[in-house]
C-alpha positions as a Python dict, from the first residue, in 0.01 Angstrom:
ca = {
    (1, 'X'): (0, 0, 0),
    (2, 'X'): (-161, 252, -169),
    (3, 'X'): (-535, 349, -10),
    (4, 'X'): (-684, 357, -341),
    (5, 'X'): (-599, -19, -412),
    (6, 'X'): (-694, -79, -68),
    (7, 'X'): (-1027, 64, -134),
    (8, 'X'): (-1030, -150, -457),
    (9, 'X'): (-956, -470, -268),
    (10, 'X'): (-1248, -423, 8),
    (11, 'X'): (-1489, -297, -301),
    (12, 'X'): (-1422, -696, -469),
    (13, 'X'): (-1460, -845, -106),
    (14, 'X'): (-1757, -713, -10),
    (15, 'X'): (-1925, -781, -400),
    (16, 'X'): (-1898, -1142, -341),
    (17, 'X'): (-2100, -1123, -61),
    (18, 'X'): (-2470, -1127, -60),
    (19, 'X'): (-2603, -783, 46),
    (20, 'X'): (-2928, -615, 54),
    (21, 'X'): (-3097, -394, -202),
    (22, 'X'): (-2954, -20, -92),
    (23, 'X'): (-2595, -204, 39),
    (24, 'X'): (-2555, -376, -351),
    (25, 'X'): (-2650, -26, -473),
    (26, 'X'): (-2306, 132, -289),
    (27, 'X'): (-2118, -176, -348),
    (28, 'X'): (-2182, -110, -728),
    (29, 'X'): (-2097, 310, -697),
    (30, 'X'): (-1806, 201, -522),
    (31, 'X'): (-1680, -11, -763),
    (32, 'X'): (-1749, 225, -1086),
    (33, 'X'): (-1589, 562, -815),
    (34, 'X'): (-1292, 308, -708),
    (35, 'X'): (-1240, 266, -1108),
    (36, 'X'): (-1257, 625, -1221),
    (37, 'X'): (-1062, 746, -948),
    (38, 'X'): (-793, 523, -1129),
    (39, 'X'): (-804, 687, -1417),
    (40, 'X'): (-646, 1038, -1549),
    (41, 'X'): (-928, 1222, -1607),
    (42, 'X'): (-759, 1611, -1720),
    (43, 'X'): (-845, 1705, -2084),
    (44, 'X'): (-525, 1743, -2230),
    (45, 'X'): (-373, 1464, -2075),
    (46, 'X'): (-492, 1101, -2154),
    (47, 'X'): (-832, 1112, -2036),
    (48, 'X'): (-954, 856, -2329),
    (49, 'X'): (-953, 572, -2058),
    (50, 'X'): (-1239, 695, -1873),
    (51, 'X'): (-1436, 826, -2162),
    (52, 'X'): (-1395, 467, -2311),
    (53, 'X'): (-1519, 312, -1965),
    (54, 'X'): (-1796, 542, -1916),
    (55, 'X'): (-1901, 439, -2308),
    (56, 'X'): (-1871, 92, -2255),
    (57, 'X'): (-2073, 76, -1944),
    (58, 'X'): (-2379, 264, -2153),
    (59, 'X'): (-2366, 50, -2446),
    (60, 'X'): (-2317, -263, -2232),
    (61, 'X'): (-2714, -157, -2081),
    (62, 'X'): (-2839, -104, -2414),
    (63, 'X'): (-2788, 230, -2464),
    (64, 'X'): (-2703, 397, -2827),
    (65, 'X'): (-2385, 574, -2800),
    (66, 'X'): (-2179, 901, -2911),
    (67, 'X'): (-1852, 1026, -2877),
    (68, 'X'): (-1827, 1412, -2955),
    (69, 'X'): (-1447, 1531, -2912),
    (70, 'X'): (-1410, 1913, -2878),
    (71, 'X'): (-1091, 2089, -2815),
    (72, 'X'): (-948, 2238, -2486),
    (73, 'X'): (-655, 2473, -2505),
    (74, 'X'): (-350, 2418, -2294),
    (75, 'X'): (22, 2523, -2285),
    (76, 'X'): (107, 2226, -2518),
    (77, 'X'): (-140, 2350, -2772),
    (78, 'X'): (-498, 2262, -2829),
    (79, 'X'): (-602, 1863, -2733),
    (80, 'X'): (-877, 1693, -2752),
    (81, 'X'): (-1162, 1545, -2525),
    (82, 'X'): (-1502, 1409, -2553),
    (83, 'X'): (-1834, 1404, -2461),
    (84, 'X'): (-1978, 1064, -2369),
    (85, 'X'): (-2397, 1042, -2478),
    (86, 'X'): (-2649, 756, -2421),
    (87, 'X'): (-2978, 747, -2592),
    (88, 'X'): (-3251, 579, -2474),
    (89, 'X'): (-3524, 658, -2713),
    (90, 'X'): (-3894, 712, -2614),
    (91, 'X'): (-4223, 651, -2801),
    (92, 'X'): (-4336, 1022, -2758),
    (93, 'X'): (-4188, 1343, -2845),
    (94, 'X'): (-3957, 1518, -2520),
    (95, 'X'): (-3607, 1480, -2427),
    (96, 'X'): (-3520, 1429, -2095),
    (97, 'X'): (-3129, 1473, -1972),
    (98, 'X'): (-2935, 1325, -1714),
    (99, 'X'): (-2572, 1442, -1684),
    (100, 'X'): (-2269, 1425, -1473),
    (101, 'X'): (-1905, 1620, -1587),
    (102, 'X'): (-1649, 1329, -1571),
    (103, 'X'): (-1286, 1497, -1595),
    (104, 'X'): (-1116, 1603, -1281),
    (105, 'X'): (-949, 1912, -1164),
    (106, 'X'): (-635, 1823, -1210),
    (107, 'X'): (-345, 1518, -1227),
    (108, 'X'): (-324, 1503, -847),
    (109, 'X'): (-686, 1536, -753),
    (110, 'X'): (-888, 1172, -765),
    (111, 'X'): (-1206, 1343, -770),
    (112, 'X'): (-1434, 1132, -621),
    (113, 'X'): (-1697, 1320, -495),
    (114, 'X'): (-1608, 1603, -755),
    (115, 'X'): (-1716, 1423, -1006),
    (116, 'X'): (-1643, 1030, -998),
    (117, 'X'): (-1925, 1033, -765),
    (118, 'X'): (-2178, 1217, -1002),
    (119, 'X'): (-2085, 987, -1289),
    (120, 'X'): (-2128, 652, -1081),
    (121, 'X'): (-2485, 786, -1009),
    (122, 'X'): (-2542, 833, -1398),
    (123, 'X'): (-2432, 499, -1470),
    (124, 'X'): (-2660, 323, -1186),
    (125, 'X'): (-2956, 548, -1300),
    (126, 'X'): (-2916, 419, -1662),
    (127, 'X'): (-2857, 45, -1547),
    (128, 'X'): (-3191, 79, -1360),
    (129, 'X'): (-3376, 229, -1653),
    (130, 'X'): (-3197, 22, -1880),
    (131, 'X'): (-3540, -256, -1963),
    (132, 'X'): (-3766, -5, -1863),
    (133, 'X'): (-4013, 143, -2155),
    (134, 'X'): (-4017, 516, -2162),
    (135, 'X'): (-4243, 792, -2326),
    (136, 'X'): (-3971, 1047, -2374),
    (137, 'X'): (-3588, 988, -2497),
    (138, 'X'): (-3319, 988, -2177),
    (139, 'X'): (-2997, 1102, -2278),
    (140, 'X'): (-2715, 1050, -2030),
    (141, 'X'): (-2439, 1236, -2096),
    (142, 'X'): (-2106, 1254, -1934),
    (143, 'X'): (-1910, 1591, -2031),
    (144, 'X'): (-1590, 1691, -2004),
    (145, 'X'): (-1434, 2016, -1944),
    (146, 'X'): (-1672, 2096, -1700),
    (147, 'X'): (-1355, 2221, -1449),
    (148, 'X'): (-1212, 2488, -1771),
    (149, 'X'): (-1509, 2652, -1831),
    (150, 'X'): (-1806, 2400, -1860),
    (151, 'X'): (-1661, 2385, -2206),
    (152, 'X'): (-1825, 2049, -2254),
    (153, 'X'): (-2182, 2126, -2174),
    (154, 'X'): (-2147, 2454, -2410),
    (155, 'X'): (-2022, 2268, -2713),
    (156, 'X'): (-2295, 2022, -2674),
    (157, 'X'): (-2608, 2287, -2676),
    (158, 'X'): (-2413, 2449, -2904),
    (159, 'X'): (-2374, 2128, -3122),
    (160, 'X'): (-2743, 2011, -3092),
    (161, 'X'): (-2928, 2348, -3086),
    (162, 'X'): (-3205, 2206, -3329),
    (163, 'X'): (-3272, 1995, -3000),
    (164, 'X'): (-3324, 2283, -2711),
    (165, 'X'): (-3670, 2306, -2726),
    (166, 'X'): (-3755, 1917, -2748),
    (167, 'X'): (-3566, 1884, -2340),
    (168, 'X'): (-3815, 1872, -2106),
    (169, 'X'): (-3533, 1916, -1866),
    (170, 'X'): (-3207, 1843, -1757),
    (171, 'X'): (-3060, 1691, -1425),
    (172, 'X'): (-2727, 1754, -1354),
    (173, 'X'): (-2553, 1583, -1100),
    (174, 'X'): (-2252, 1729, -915),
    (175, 'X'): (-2056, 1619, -599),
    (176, 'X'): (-2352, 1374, -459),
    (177, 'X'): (-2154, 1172, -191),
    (178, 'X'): (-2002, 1302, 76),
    (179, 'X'): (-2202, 1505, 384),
    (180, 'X'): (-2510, 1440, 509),
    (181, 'X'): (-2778, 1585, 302),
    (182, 'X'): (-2829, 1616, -99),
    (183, 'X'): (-2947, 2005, -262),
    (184, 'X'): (-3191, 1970, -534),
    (185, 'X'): (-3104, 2353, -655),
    (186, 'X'): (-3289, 2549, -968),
    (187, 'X'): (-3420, 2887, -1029),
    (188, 'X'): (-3758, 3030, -966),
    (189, 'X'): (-3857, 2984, -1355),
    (190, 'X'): (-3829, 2643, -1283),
    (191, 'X'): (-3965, 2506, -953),
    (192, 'X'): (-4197, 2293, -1082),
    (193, 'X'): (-3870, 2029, -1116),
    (194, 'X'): (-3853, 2015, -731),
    (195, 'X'): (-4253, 1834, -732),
    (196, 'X'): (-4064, 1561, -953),
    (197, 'X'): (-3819, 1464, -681),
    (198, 'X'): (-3917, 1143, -478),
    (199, 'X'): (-4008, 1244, -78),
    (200, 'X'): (-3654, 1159, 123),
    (201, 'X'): (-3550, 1311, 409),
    (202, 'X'): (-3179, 1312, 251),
    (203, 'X'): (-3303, 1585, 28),
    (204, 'X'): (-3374, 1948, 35),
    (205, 'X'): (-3496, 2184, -227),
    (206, 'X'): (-3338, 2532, -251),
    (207, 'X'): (-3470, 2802, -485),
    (208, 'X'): (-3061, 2996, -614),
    (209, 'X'): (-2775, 2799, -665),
    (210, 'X'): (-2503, 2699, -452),
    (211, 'X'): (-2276, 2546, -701),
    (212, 'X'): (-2160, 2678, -1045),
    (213, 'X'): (-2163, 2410, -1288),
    (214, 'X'): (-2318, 2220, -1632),
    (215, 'X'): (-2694, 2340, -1516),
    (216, 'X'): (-2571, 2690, -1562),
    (217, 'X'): (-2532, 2644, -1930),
    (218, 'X'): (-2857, 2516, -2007),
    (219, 'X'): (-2984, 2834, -1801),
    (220, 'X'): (-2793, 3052, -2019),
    (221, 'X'): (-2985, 2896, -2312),
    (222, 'X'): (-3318, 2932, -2100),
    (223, 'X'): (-3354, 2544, -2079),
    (224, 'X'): (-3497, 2421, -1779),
    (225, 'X'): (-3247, 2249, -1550),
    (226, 'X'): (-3189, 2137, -1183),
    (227, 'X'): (-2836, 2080, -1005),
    (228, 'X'): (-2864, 1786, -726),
    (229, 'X'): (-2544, 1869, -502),
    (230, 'X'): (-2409, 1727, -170),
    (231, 'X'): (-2387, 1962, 175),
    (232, 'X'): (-1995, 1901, 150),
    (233, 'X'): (-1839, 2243, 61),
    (234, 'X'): (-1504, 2282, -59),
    (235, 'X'): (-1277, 2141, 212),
    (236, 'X'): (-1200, 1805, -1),
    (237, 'X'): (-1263, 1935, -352),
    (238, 'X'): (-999, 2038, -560),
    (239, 'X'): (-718, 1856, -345),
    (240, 'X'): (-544, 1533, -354),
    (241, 'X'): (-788, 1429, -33),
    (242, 'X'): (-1102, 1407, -262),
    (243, 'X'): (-1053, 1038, -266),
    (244, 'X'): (-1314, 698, -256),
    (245, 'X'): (-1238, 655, 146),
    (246, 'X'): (-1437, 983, 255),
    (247, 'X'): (-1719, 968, 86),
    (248, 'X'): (-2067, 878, 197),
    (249, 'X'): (-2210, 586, -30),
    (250, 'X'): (-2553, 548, 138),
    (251, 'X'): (-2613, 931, -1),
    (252, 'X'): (-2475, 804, -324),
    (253, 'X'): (-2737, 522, -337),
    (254, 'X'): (-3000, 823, -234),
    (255, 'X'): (-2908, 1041, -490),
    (256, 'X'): (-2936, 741, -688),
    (257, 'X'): (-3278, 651, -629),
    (258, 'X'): (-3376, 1032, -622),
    (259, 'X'): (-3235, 1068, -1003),
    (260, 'X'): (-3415, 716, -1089),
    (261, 'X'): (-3762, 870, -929),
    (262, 'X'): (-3715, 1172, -1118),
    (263, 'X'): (-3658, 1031, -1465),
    (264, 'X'): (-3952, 818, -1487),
    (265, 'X'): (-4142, 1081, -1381),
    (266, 'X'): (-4023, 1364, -1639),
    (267, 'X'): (-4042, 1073, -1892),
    (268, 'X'): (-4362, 996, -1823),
    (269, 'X'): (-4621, 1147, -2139),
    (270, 'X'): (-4938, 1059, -2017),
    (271, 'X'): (-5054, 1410, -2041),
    (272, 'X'): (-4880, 1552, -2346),
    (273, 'X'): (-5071, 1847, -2399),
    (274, 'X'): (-4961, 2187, -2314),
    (275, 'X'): (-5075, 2467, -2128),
    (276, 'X'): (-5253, 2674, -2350),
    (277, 'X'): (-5127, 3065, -2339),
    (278, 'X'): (-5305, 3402, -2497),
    (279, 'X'): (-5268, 3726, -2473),
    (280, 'X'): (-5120, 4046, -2599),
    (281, 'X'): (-4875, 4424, -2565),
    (282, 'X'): (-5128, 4651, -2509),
    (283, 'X'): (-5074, 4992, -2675),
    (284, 'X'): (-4895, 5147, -2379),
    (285, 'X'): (-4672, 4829, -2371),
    (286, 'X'): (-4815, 4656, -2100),
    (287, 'X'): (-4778, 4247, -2135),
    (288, 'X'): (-5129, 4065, -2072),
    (289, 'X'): (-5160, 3691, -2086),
    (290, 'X'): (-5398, 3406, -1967),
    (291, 'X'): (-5291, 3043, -1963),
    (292, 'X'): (-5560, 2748, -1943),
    (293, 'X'): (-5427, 2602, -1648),
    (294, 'X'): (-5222, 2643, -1306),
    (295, 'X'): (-4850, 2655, -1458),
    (296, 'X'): (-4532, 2814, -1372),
    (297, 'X'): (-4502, 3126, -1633),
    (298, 'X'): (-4198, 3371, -1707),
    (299, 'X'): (-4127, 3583, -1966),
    (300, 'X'): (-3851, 3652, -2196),
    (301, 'X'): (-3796, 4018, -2335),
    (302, 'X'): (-3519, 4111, -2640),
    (303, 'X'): (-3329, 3753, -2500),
    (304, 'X'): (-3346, 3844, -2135),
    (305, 'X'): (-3540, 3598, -1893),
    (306, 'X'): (-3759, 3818, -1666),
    (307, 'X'): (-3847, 3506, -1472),
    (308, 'X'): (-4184, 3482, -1280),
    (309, 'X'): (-4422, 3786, -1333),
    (310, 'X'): (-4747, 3834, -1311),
    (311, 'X'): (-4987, 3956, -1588),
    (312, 'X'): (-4957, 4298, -1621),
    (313, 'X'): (-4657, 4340, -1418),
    (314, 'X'): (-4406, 4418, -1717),
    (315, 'X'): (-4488, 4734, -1924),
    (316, 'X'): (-4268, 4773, -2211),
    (317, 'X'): (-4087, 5079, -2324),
    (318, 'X'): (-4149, 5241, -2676),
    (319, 'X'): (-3958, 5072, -2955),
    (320, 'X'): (-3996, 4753, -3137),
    (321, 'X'): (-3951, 4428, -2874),
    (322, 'X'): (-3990, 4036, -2847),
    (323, 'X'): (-4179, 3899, -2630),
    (324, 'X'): (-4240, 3536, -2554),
    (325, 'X'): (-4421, 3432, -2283),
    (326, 'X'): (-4371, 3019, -2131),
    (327, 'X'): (-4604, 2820, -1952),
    (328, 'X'): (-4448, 2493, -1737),
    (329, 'X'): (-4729, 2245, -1631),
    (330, 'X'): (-4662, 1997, -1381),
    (331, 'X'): (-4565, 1760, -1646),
    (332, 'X'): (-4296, 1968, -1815),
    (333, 'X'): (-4507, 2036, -2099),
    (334, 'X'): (-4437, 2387, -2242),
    (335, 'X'): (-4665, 2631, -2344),
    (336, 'X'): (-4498, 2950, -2560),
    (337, 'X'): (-4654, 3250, -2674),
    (338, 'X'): (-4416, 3461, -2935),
    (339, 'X'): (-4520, 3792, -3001),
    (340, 'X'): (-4304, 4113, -3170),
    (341, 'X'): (-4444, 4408, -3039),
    (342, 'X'): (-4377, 4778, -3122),
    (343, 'X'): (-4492, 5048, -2880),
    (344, 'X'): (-4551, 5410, -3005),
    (345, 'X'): (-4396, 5703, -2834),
    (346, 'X'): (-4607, 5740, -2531),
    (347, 'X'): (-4423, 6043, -2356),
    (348, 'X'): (-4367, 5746, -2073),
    (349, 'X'): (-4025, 5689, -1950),
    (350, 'X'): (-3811, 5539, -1693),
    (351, 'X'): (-3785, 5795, -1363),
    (352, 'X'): (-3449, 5932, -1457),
    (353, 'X'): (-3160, 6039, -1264),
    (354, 'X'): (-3337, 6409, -1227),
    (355, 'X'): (-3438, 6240, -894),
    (356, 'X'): (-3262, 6277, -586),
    (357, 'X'): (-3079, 5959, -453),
    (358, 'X'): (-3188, 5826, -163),
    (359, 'X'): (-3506, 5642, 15),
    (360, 'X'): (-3389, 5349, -166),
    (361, 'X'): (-3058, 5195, -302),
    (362, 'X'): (-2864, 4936, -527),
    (363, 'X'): (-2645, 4773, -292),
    (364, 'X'): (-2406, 4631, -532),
    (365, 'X'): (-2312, 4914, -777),
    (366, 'X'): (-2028, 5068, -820),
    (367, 'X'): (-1908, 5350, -602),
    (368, 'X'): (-1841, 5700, -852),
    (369, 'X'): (-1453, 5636, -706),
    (370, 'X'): (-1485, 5284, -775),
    (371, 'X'): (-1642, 5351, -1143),
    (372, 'X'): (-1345, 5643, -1208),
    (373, 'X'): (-1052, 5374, -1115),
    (374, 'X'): (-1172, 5035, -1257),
    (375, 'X'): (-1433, 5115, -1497),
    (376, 'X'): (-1774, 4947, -1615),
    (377, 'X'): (-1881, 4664, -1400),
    (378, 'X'): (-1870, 4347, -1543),
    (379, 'X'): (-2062, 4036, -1455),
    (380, 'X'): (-1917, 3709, -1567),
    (381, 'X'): (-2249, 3532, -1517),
    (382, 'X'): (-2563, 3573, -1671),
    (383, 'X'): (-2790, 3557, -1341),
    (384, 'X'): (-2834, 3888, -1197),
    (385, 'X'): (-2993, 4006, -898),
    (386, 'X'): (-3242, 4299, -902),
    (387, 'X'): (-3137, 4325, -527),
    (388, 'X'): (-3217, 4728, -343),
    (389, 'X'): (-3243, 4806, -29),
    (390, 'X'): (-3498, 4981, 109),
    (391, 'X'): (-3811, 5102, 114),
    (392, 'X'): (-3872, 4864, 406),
    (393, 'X'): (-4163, 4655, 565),
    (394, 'X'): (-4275, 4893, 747),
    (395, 'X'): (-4351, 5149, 466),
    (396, 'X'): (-4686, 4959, 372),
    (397, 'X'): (-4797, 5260, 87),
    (398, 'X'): (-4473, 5193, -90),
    (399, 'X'): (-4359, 4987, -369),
    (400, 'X'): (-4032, 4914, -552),
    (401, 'X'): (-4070, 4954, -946),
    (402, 'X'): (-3753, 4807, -1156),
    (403, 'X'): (-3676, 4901, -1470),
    (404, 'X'): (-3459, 4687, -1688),
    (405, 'X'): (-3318, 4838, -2014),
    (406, 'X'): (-3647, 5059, -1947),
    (407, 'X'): (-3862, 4802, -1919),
    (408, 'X'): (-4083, 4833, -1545),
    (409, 'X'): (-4135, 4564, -1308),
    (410, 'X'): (-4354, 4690, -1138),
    (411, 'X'): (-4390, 4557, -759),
    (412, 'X'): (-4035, 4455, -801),
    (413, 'X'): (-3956, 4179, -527),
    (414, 'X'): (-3614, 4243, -366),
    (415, 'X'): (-3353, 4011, -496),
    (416, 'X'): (-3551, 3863, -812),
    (417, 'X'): (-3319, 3668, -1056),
    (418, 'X'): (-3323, 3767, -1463),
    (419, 'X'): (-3149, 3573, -1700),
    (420, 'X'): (-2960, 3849, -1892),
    (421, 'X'): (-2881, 3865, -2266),
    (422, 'X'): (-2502, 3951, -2376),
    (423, 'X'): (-2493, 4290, -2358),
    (424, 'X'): (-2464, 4675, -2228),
    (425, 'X'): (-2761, 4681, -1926),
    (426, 'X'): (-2929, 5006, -1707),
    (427, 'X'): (-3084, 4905, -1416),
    (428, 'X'): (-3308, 5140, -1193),
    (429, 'X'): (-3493, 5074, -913),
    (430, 'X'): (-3747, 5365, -779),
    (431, 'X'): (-4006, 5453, -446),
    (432, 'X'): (-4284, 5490, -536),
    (433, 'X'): (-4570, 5618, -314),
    (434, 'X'): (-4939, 5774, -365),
    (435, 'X'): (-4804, 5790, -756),
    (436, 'X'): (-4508, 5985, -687),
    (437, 'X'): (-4109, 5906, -694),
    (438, 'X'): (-4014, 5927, -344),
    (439, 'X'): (-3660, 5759, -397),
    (440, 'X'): (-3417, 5667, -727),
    (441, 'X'): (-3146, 5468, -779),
    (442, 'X'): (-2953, 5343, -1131),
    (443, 'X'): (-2639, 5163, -1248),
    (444, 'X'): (-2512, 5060, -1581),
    (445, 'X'): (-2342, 4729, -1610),
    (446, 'X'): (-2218, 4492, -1876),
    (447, 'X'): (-2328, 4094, -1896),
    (448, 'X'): (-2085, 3859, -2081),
    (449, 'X'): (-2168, 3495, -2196),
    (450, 'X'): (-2061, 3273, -1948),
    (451, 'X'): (-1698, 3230, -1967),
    (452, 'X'): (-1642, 3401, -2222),
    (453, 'X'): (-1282, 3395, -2201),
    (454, 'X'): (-1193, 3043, -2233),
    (455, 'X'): (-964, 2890, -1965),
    (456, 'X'): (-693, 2653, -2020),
    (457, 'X'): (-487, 2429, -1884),
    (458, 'X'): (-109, 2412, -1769),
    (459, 'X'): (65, 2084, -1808),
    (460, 'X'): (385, 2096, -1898),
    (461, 'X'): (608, 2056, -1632),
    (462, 'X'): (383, 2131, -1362),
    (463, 'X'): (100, 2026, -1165),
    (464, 'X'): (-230, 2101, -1385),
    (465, 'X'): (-343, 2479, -1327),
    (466, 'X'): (-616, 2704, -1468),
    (467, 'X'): (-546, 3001, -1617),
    (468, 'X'): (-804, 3303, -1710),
    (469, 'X'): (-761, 3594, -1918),
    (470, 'X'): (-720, 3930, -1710),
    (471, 'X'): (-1044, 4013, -1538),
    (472, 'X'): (-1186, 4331, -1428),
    (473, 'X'): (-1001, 4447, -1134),
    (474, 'X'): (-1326, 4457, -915),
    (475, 'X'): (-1584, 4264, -1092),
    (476, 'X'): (-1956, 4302, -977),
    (477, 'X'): (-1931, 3899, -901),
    (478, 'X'): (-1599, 3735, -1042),
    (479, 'X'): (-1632, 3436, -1276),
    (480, 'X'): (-1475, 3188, -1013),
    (481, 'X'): (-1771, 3272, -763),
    (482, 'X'): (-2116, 3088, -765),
    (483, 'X'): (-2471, 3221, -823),
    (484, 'X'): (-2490, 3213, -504),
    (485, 'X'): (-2243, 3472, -417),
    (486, 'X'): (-2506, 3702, -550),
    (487, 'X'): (-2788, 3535, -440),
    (488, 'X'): (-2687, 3506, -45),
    (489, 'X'): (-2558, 3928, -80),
    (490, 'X'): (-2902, 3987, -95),
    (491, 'X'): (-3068, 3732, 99),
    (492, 'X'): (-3257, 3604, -210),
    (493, 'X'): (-3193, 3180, -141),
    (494, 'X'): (-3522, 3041, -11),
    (495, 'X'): (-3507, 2697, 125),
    (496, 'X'): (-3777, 2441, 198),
    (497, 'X'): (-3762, 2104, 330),
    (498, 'X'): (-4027, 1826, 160),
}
C-alpha cells in the first residue's frame, strides 16, 4: 500500500482518540500535511486543488478571503497560479503577516517539510486566532511560486505596494518540521522581532540567514521580516523522500505555538505611538539624528539600506542624496525621518586607488585575471557583505573606514550587511591610523533585483525542472546560494540561544 495512505489511515485513527493539548495539535498538522502532500502542488500543472483547500480552511475560521492568480512561465507557455490571503481585520492601524509558500518543487517531490509543513502551521495559527480580538489586521497568506523565483511573494508587494509601510512585520514560515531545533533568522535592522518570540528551548535566534526564501522579498523592499526554519538541511528537500513519515510533528506543534505567541504580540497596539526621530546632513555631509527612545535605527541612503549605524557614523559625499532614517521600538512601531540633502564640494573624497594595496583586503573581489576572463561581478542578491580582512585585533590604533558609492562608514564592522539598490556599486575599504591611510582596497560590482531573470518550469514530458537564464560564469554569490553563503565566508552569522 502506498505509505502516504498509510500515513492517512493512522492520521484518522489516532483523531478519534482523545489526546492531550500539544498531541491534538500534531494530530491536526498531520492531517492538513497528510492532505497537501496529496495534492499536485507545481504551478503549471493543476495546483488549483490545494489553493482551493488552503482557501476553504481560512474562510471556514472566519477569515475574509482572496485569490490573486499571477502567471509562471513554463515550456507549455505561460499558466496560471494563485496566491491564497486571509484577513483578519484589527481595530487599529498595522498589518501584521503570516506566510507560508504552498507549491512544491516538483511532480515527484511531496514536500512535506518543504512546504506542506509551513502551510499546516499557518492554518493552525489562524484556527487559534480565529475568535480572538486583535489591534492590528493578520493576513495569512499562502504563495505560490516560491520554488521559481519567489515569484509569488514579489507579485504580491508588488500588487499591494500602497500597503508596505502599514506591515509591522512579516513571519514567514519555511520547512518547520523535521530536526530537532527551529531558526528564528532576520537581519540586524531587524532584531527587535527575535524579543517577540515566546521563550522555548526548541528555538534559536540567528542574526544572517540560512535559507533563501519569501522573507527575502520583503527585505528587498526594506520591510521588516523574520524566516522561522527547521535544523534539517537539504538531505530530504527537493526529493521524492520529503514525505509526512519523517517529519517531526512535536516541532510542528512548537513552531506552532511560537508563530501563535508571536502574532498576538506584534498585534498587540497598546502603545501605538512611535519613536520620535530628529536630526539633520550637516554641511560636510555627516548624518546626525536623536530618537526619543531606546529603538533599533538604520538608515537608508539613494535606496540602499545601510543597516545599523550610529549617529555620525555615515558622512555623505558631495552631490544631492536621500536620506531616511527608521526607528523600530519594541512594539514595531516605526519612526521615519526623510530628508534630501545636497552637500557642496568639500575637496573631501573617498581614499582612492593612489594608495598602495595592502594592510587590508576585500576577500571576495575579483582577481585582475578573474575580472579580464569573466567580467563585472554580479550579485544575484541584494544582501551584501562589507566583509575585509585585516587590520586585525591586535592593531588597537586602527580602524576600518568603508565607503559605499563614496559614502564612509566610518568604524566599519567586518562583515556588516547593506541592503543594496539595483545598480552599478564601488566599494572601498581603507586603514586608517593616527589620521593617515595605512592600507586600501576597492572593487566595483553590479547588484540585480532578486531574480531578475525569471525561472520557469519544464513539464512536458519530463519530470518538473528549473531552468535559469545564463549566469555569470563566476558570480560573486550565484542566485541558487543562500545569504548565508556570504554571510558564513566572512564569519558574519551571530547566534544566541534565549
Amino acid at each position: 500500500m502506498n505509505p502516504k495512505r498509510i500515513f492517512g489511515i493512522c492520521v484518522l485513527f489516532v483523531a478519534l482518540l482523545p489526546l492531550p493539548a500539544c498531541a491534538g495539535d500534531a494530530g491536526t498538522l498531520a492531517g492538513t500535511i497528510g492532505v497537501l502532500t496529496d495534492y499536485q502542488r507545481v504551478p503549471g500543472l493543476d495546483d488549483g486543488a490545494a489553493a482551493d483547500y488552503i482557501a476553504g480552511r481560512l474562510e471556514e475560521y472566519g477569515y475574509t478571503v482572496h485569490e490573486e492568480p499571477f502567471f509562471v512561465e513554463t515550456d507549455a507557455g505561460p499558466a496560471t497560479t494563485r496566491n491564497v490571503v486571509g484577513i483578519k481585520d484589527g481595530s487599529a492601524s498595522g498589518i501584521v503577516i503570516v506566510c507560508a509558500h504552498y507549491d512544491a518543487y516538483g511532480p515527484d517531490c511531496p514536500g512535506a517539510d518543504d512546504n506542506a509543513a509551513g502551510v499546516a502551521v499557518m492554518l493552525e495559527v489562524a484556527r487559534a486566532l480565529r475568535s480572538e480580538p486583535l489591534d492590528r489586521s493578520v493576513c495569512f497568506i499562502a504563495f505560490s511560486g516560491e520554488e521559481v523565483g519567489l515569484q509569488g511573494s514579489a507579485d504580491w508587494l508588488d500588487r499591494h505596494a500602497d500597503l508596505a509601510g502599514d506591515i509591522i512585520a512579516a513571519v514567514n514560515l519555511d520547512c518547520v518540521a523535521r530536526g530537532d531545533e527551529l531558526r528564528v533568522e532576520t537581519l540586524p535592522q531587524y532584531h527587535w522581532i527575535l524579543d517577540t518570540v515566546p521563550e522555548s528551548p526548541a528555538i534559536n535566534h540567528l542574526i544572517g540567514s540560512s535559507l533563501g526564501g519569501d522573507h527575502w522579498r520583503f527585505w528587498e523592499h526594506h520591510i521588516p521580516a523574520a524566516l522561522i526554519t527547521d535544523n534539517s538541511g537539504y538531505t530530504l528537500r527537493h526529493t521524492r523522500n520529503d514525505t509526512p513519515e519523517t517529519l517531526n510533528l512535536s516541532l510542528a506543534a512548537s513552531c506552532t505555538e511560537a508563530v501563535t505567541g508571536m502574532v498576538r504580540t506584534l498585534a498587540a497596539a497598546d502603545d501605538t505611538t512611535p519613536p520620535a526621530v530628529e536630526g539633520s546632513v550637516e554641511e560636510d555631509g555627516t548624518i546626525r539624528y536623536t530618537v526619543s527612545e531606546p529603538a533599533v535605527t538604520h538608515l537608508i541612503i539613494d535606496g540602499t539600506d545601510f543597516g545599523v549605524l550610529a549617529s555620525g557614523q555615515v558622512i555623505l559625499p558631495p552631490g544631492p542624496h536621500t536620506v531616511r532614517v527608521i526607528a523600530y521600538d519594541a512594539a514595531g512601531n516605526r519612526g521615519v525621518l526623510d530628508q534630501e540633502a545636497d552637500v557642496p564640494g568639500t575637496g573631501r573624497d573617498t581614499p582612492g586607488s593612489d594608495h598602495q594595496p595592502g594592510g587590508i583586503s576585500i576577500p571576495w573581489k575579483r582577481t585582475e585575471e578573474d575580472r579580464e576572463k569573466y567580467g563585472m561581478q554580479q550579485y544575484g542578491i541584494p544582501f551584501v557583505s562589507l566583509s575585509y580582512d585585516g587590520p586585525g585585533e591586535e592593531e588597537i590604533r586602527t580602524r576600518a573606514d568603508g565607503y559605499v558609492d563614496g559614502i564612509r562608514i566610518s568604524g566599519l564592522e567586518g562583515g556588516h550587511t547593506i541592503i543594496h539598490a539595483p545598480g552599478l556599486h564601488r566599494y572601498e575599504v581603507a586603514a586608517v591610523a593616527g589620521g593617515d591611510v595605512v592600507g586600501h582596497d576597492e572593487t566595483t560590482y553590479l547588484v540585480r533585483r532578486l531574480y531578475d531573470d525569471p525561472m520557469r518550469y519544464y513539464i512536458q514530458n519530463s519530470a518538473v525542472r528549473e531552468a535559469q537564464a545564463p549566469e555569470d560564469p563566476l558570480p560573486l554569490v550565484p542566485v541558487a546560494c543562500t545569504v548565508a553563503a556570504s554571510l558564513l565566508a566572512v564569519g558574519y552569522l551571530i547566534s544566541r540561544r534565549r
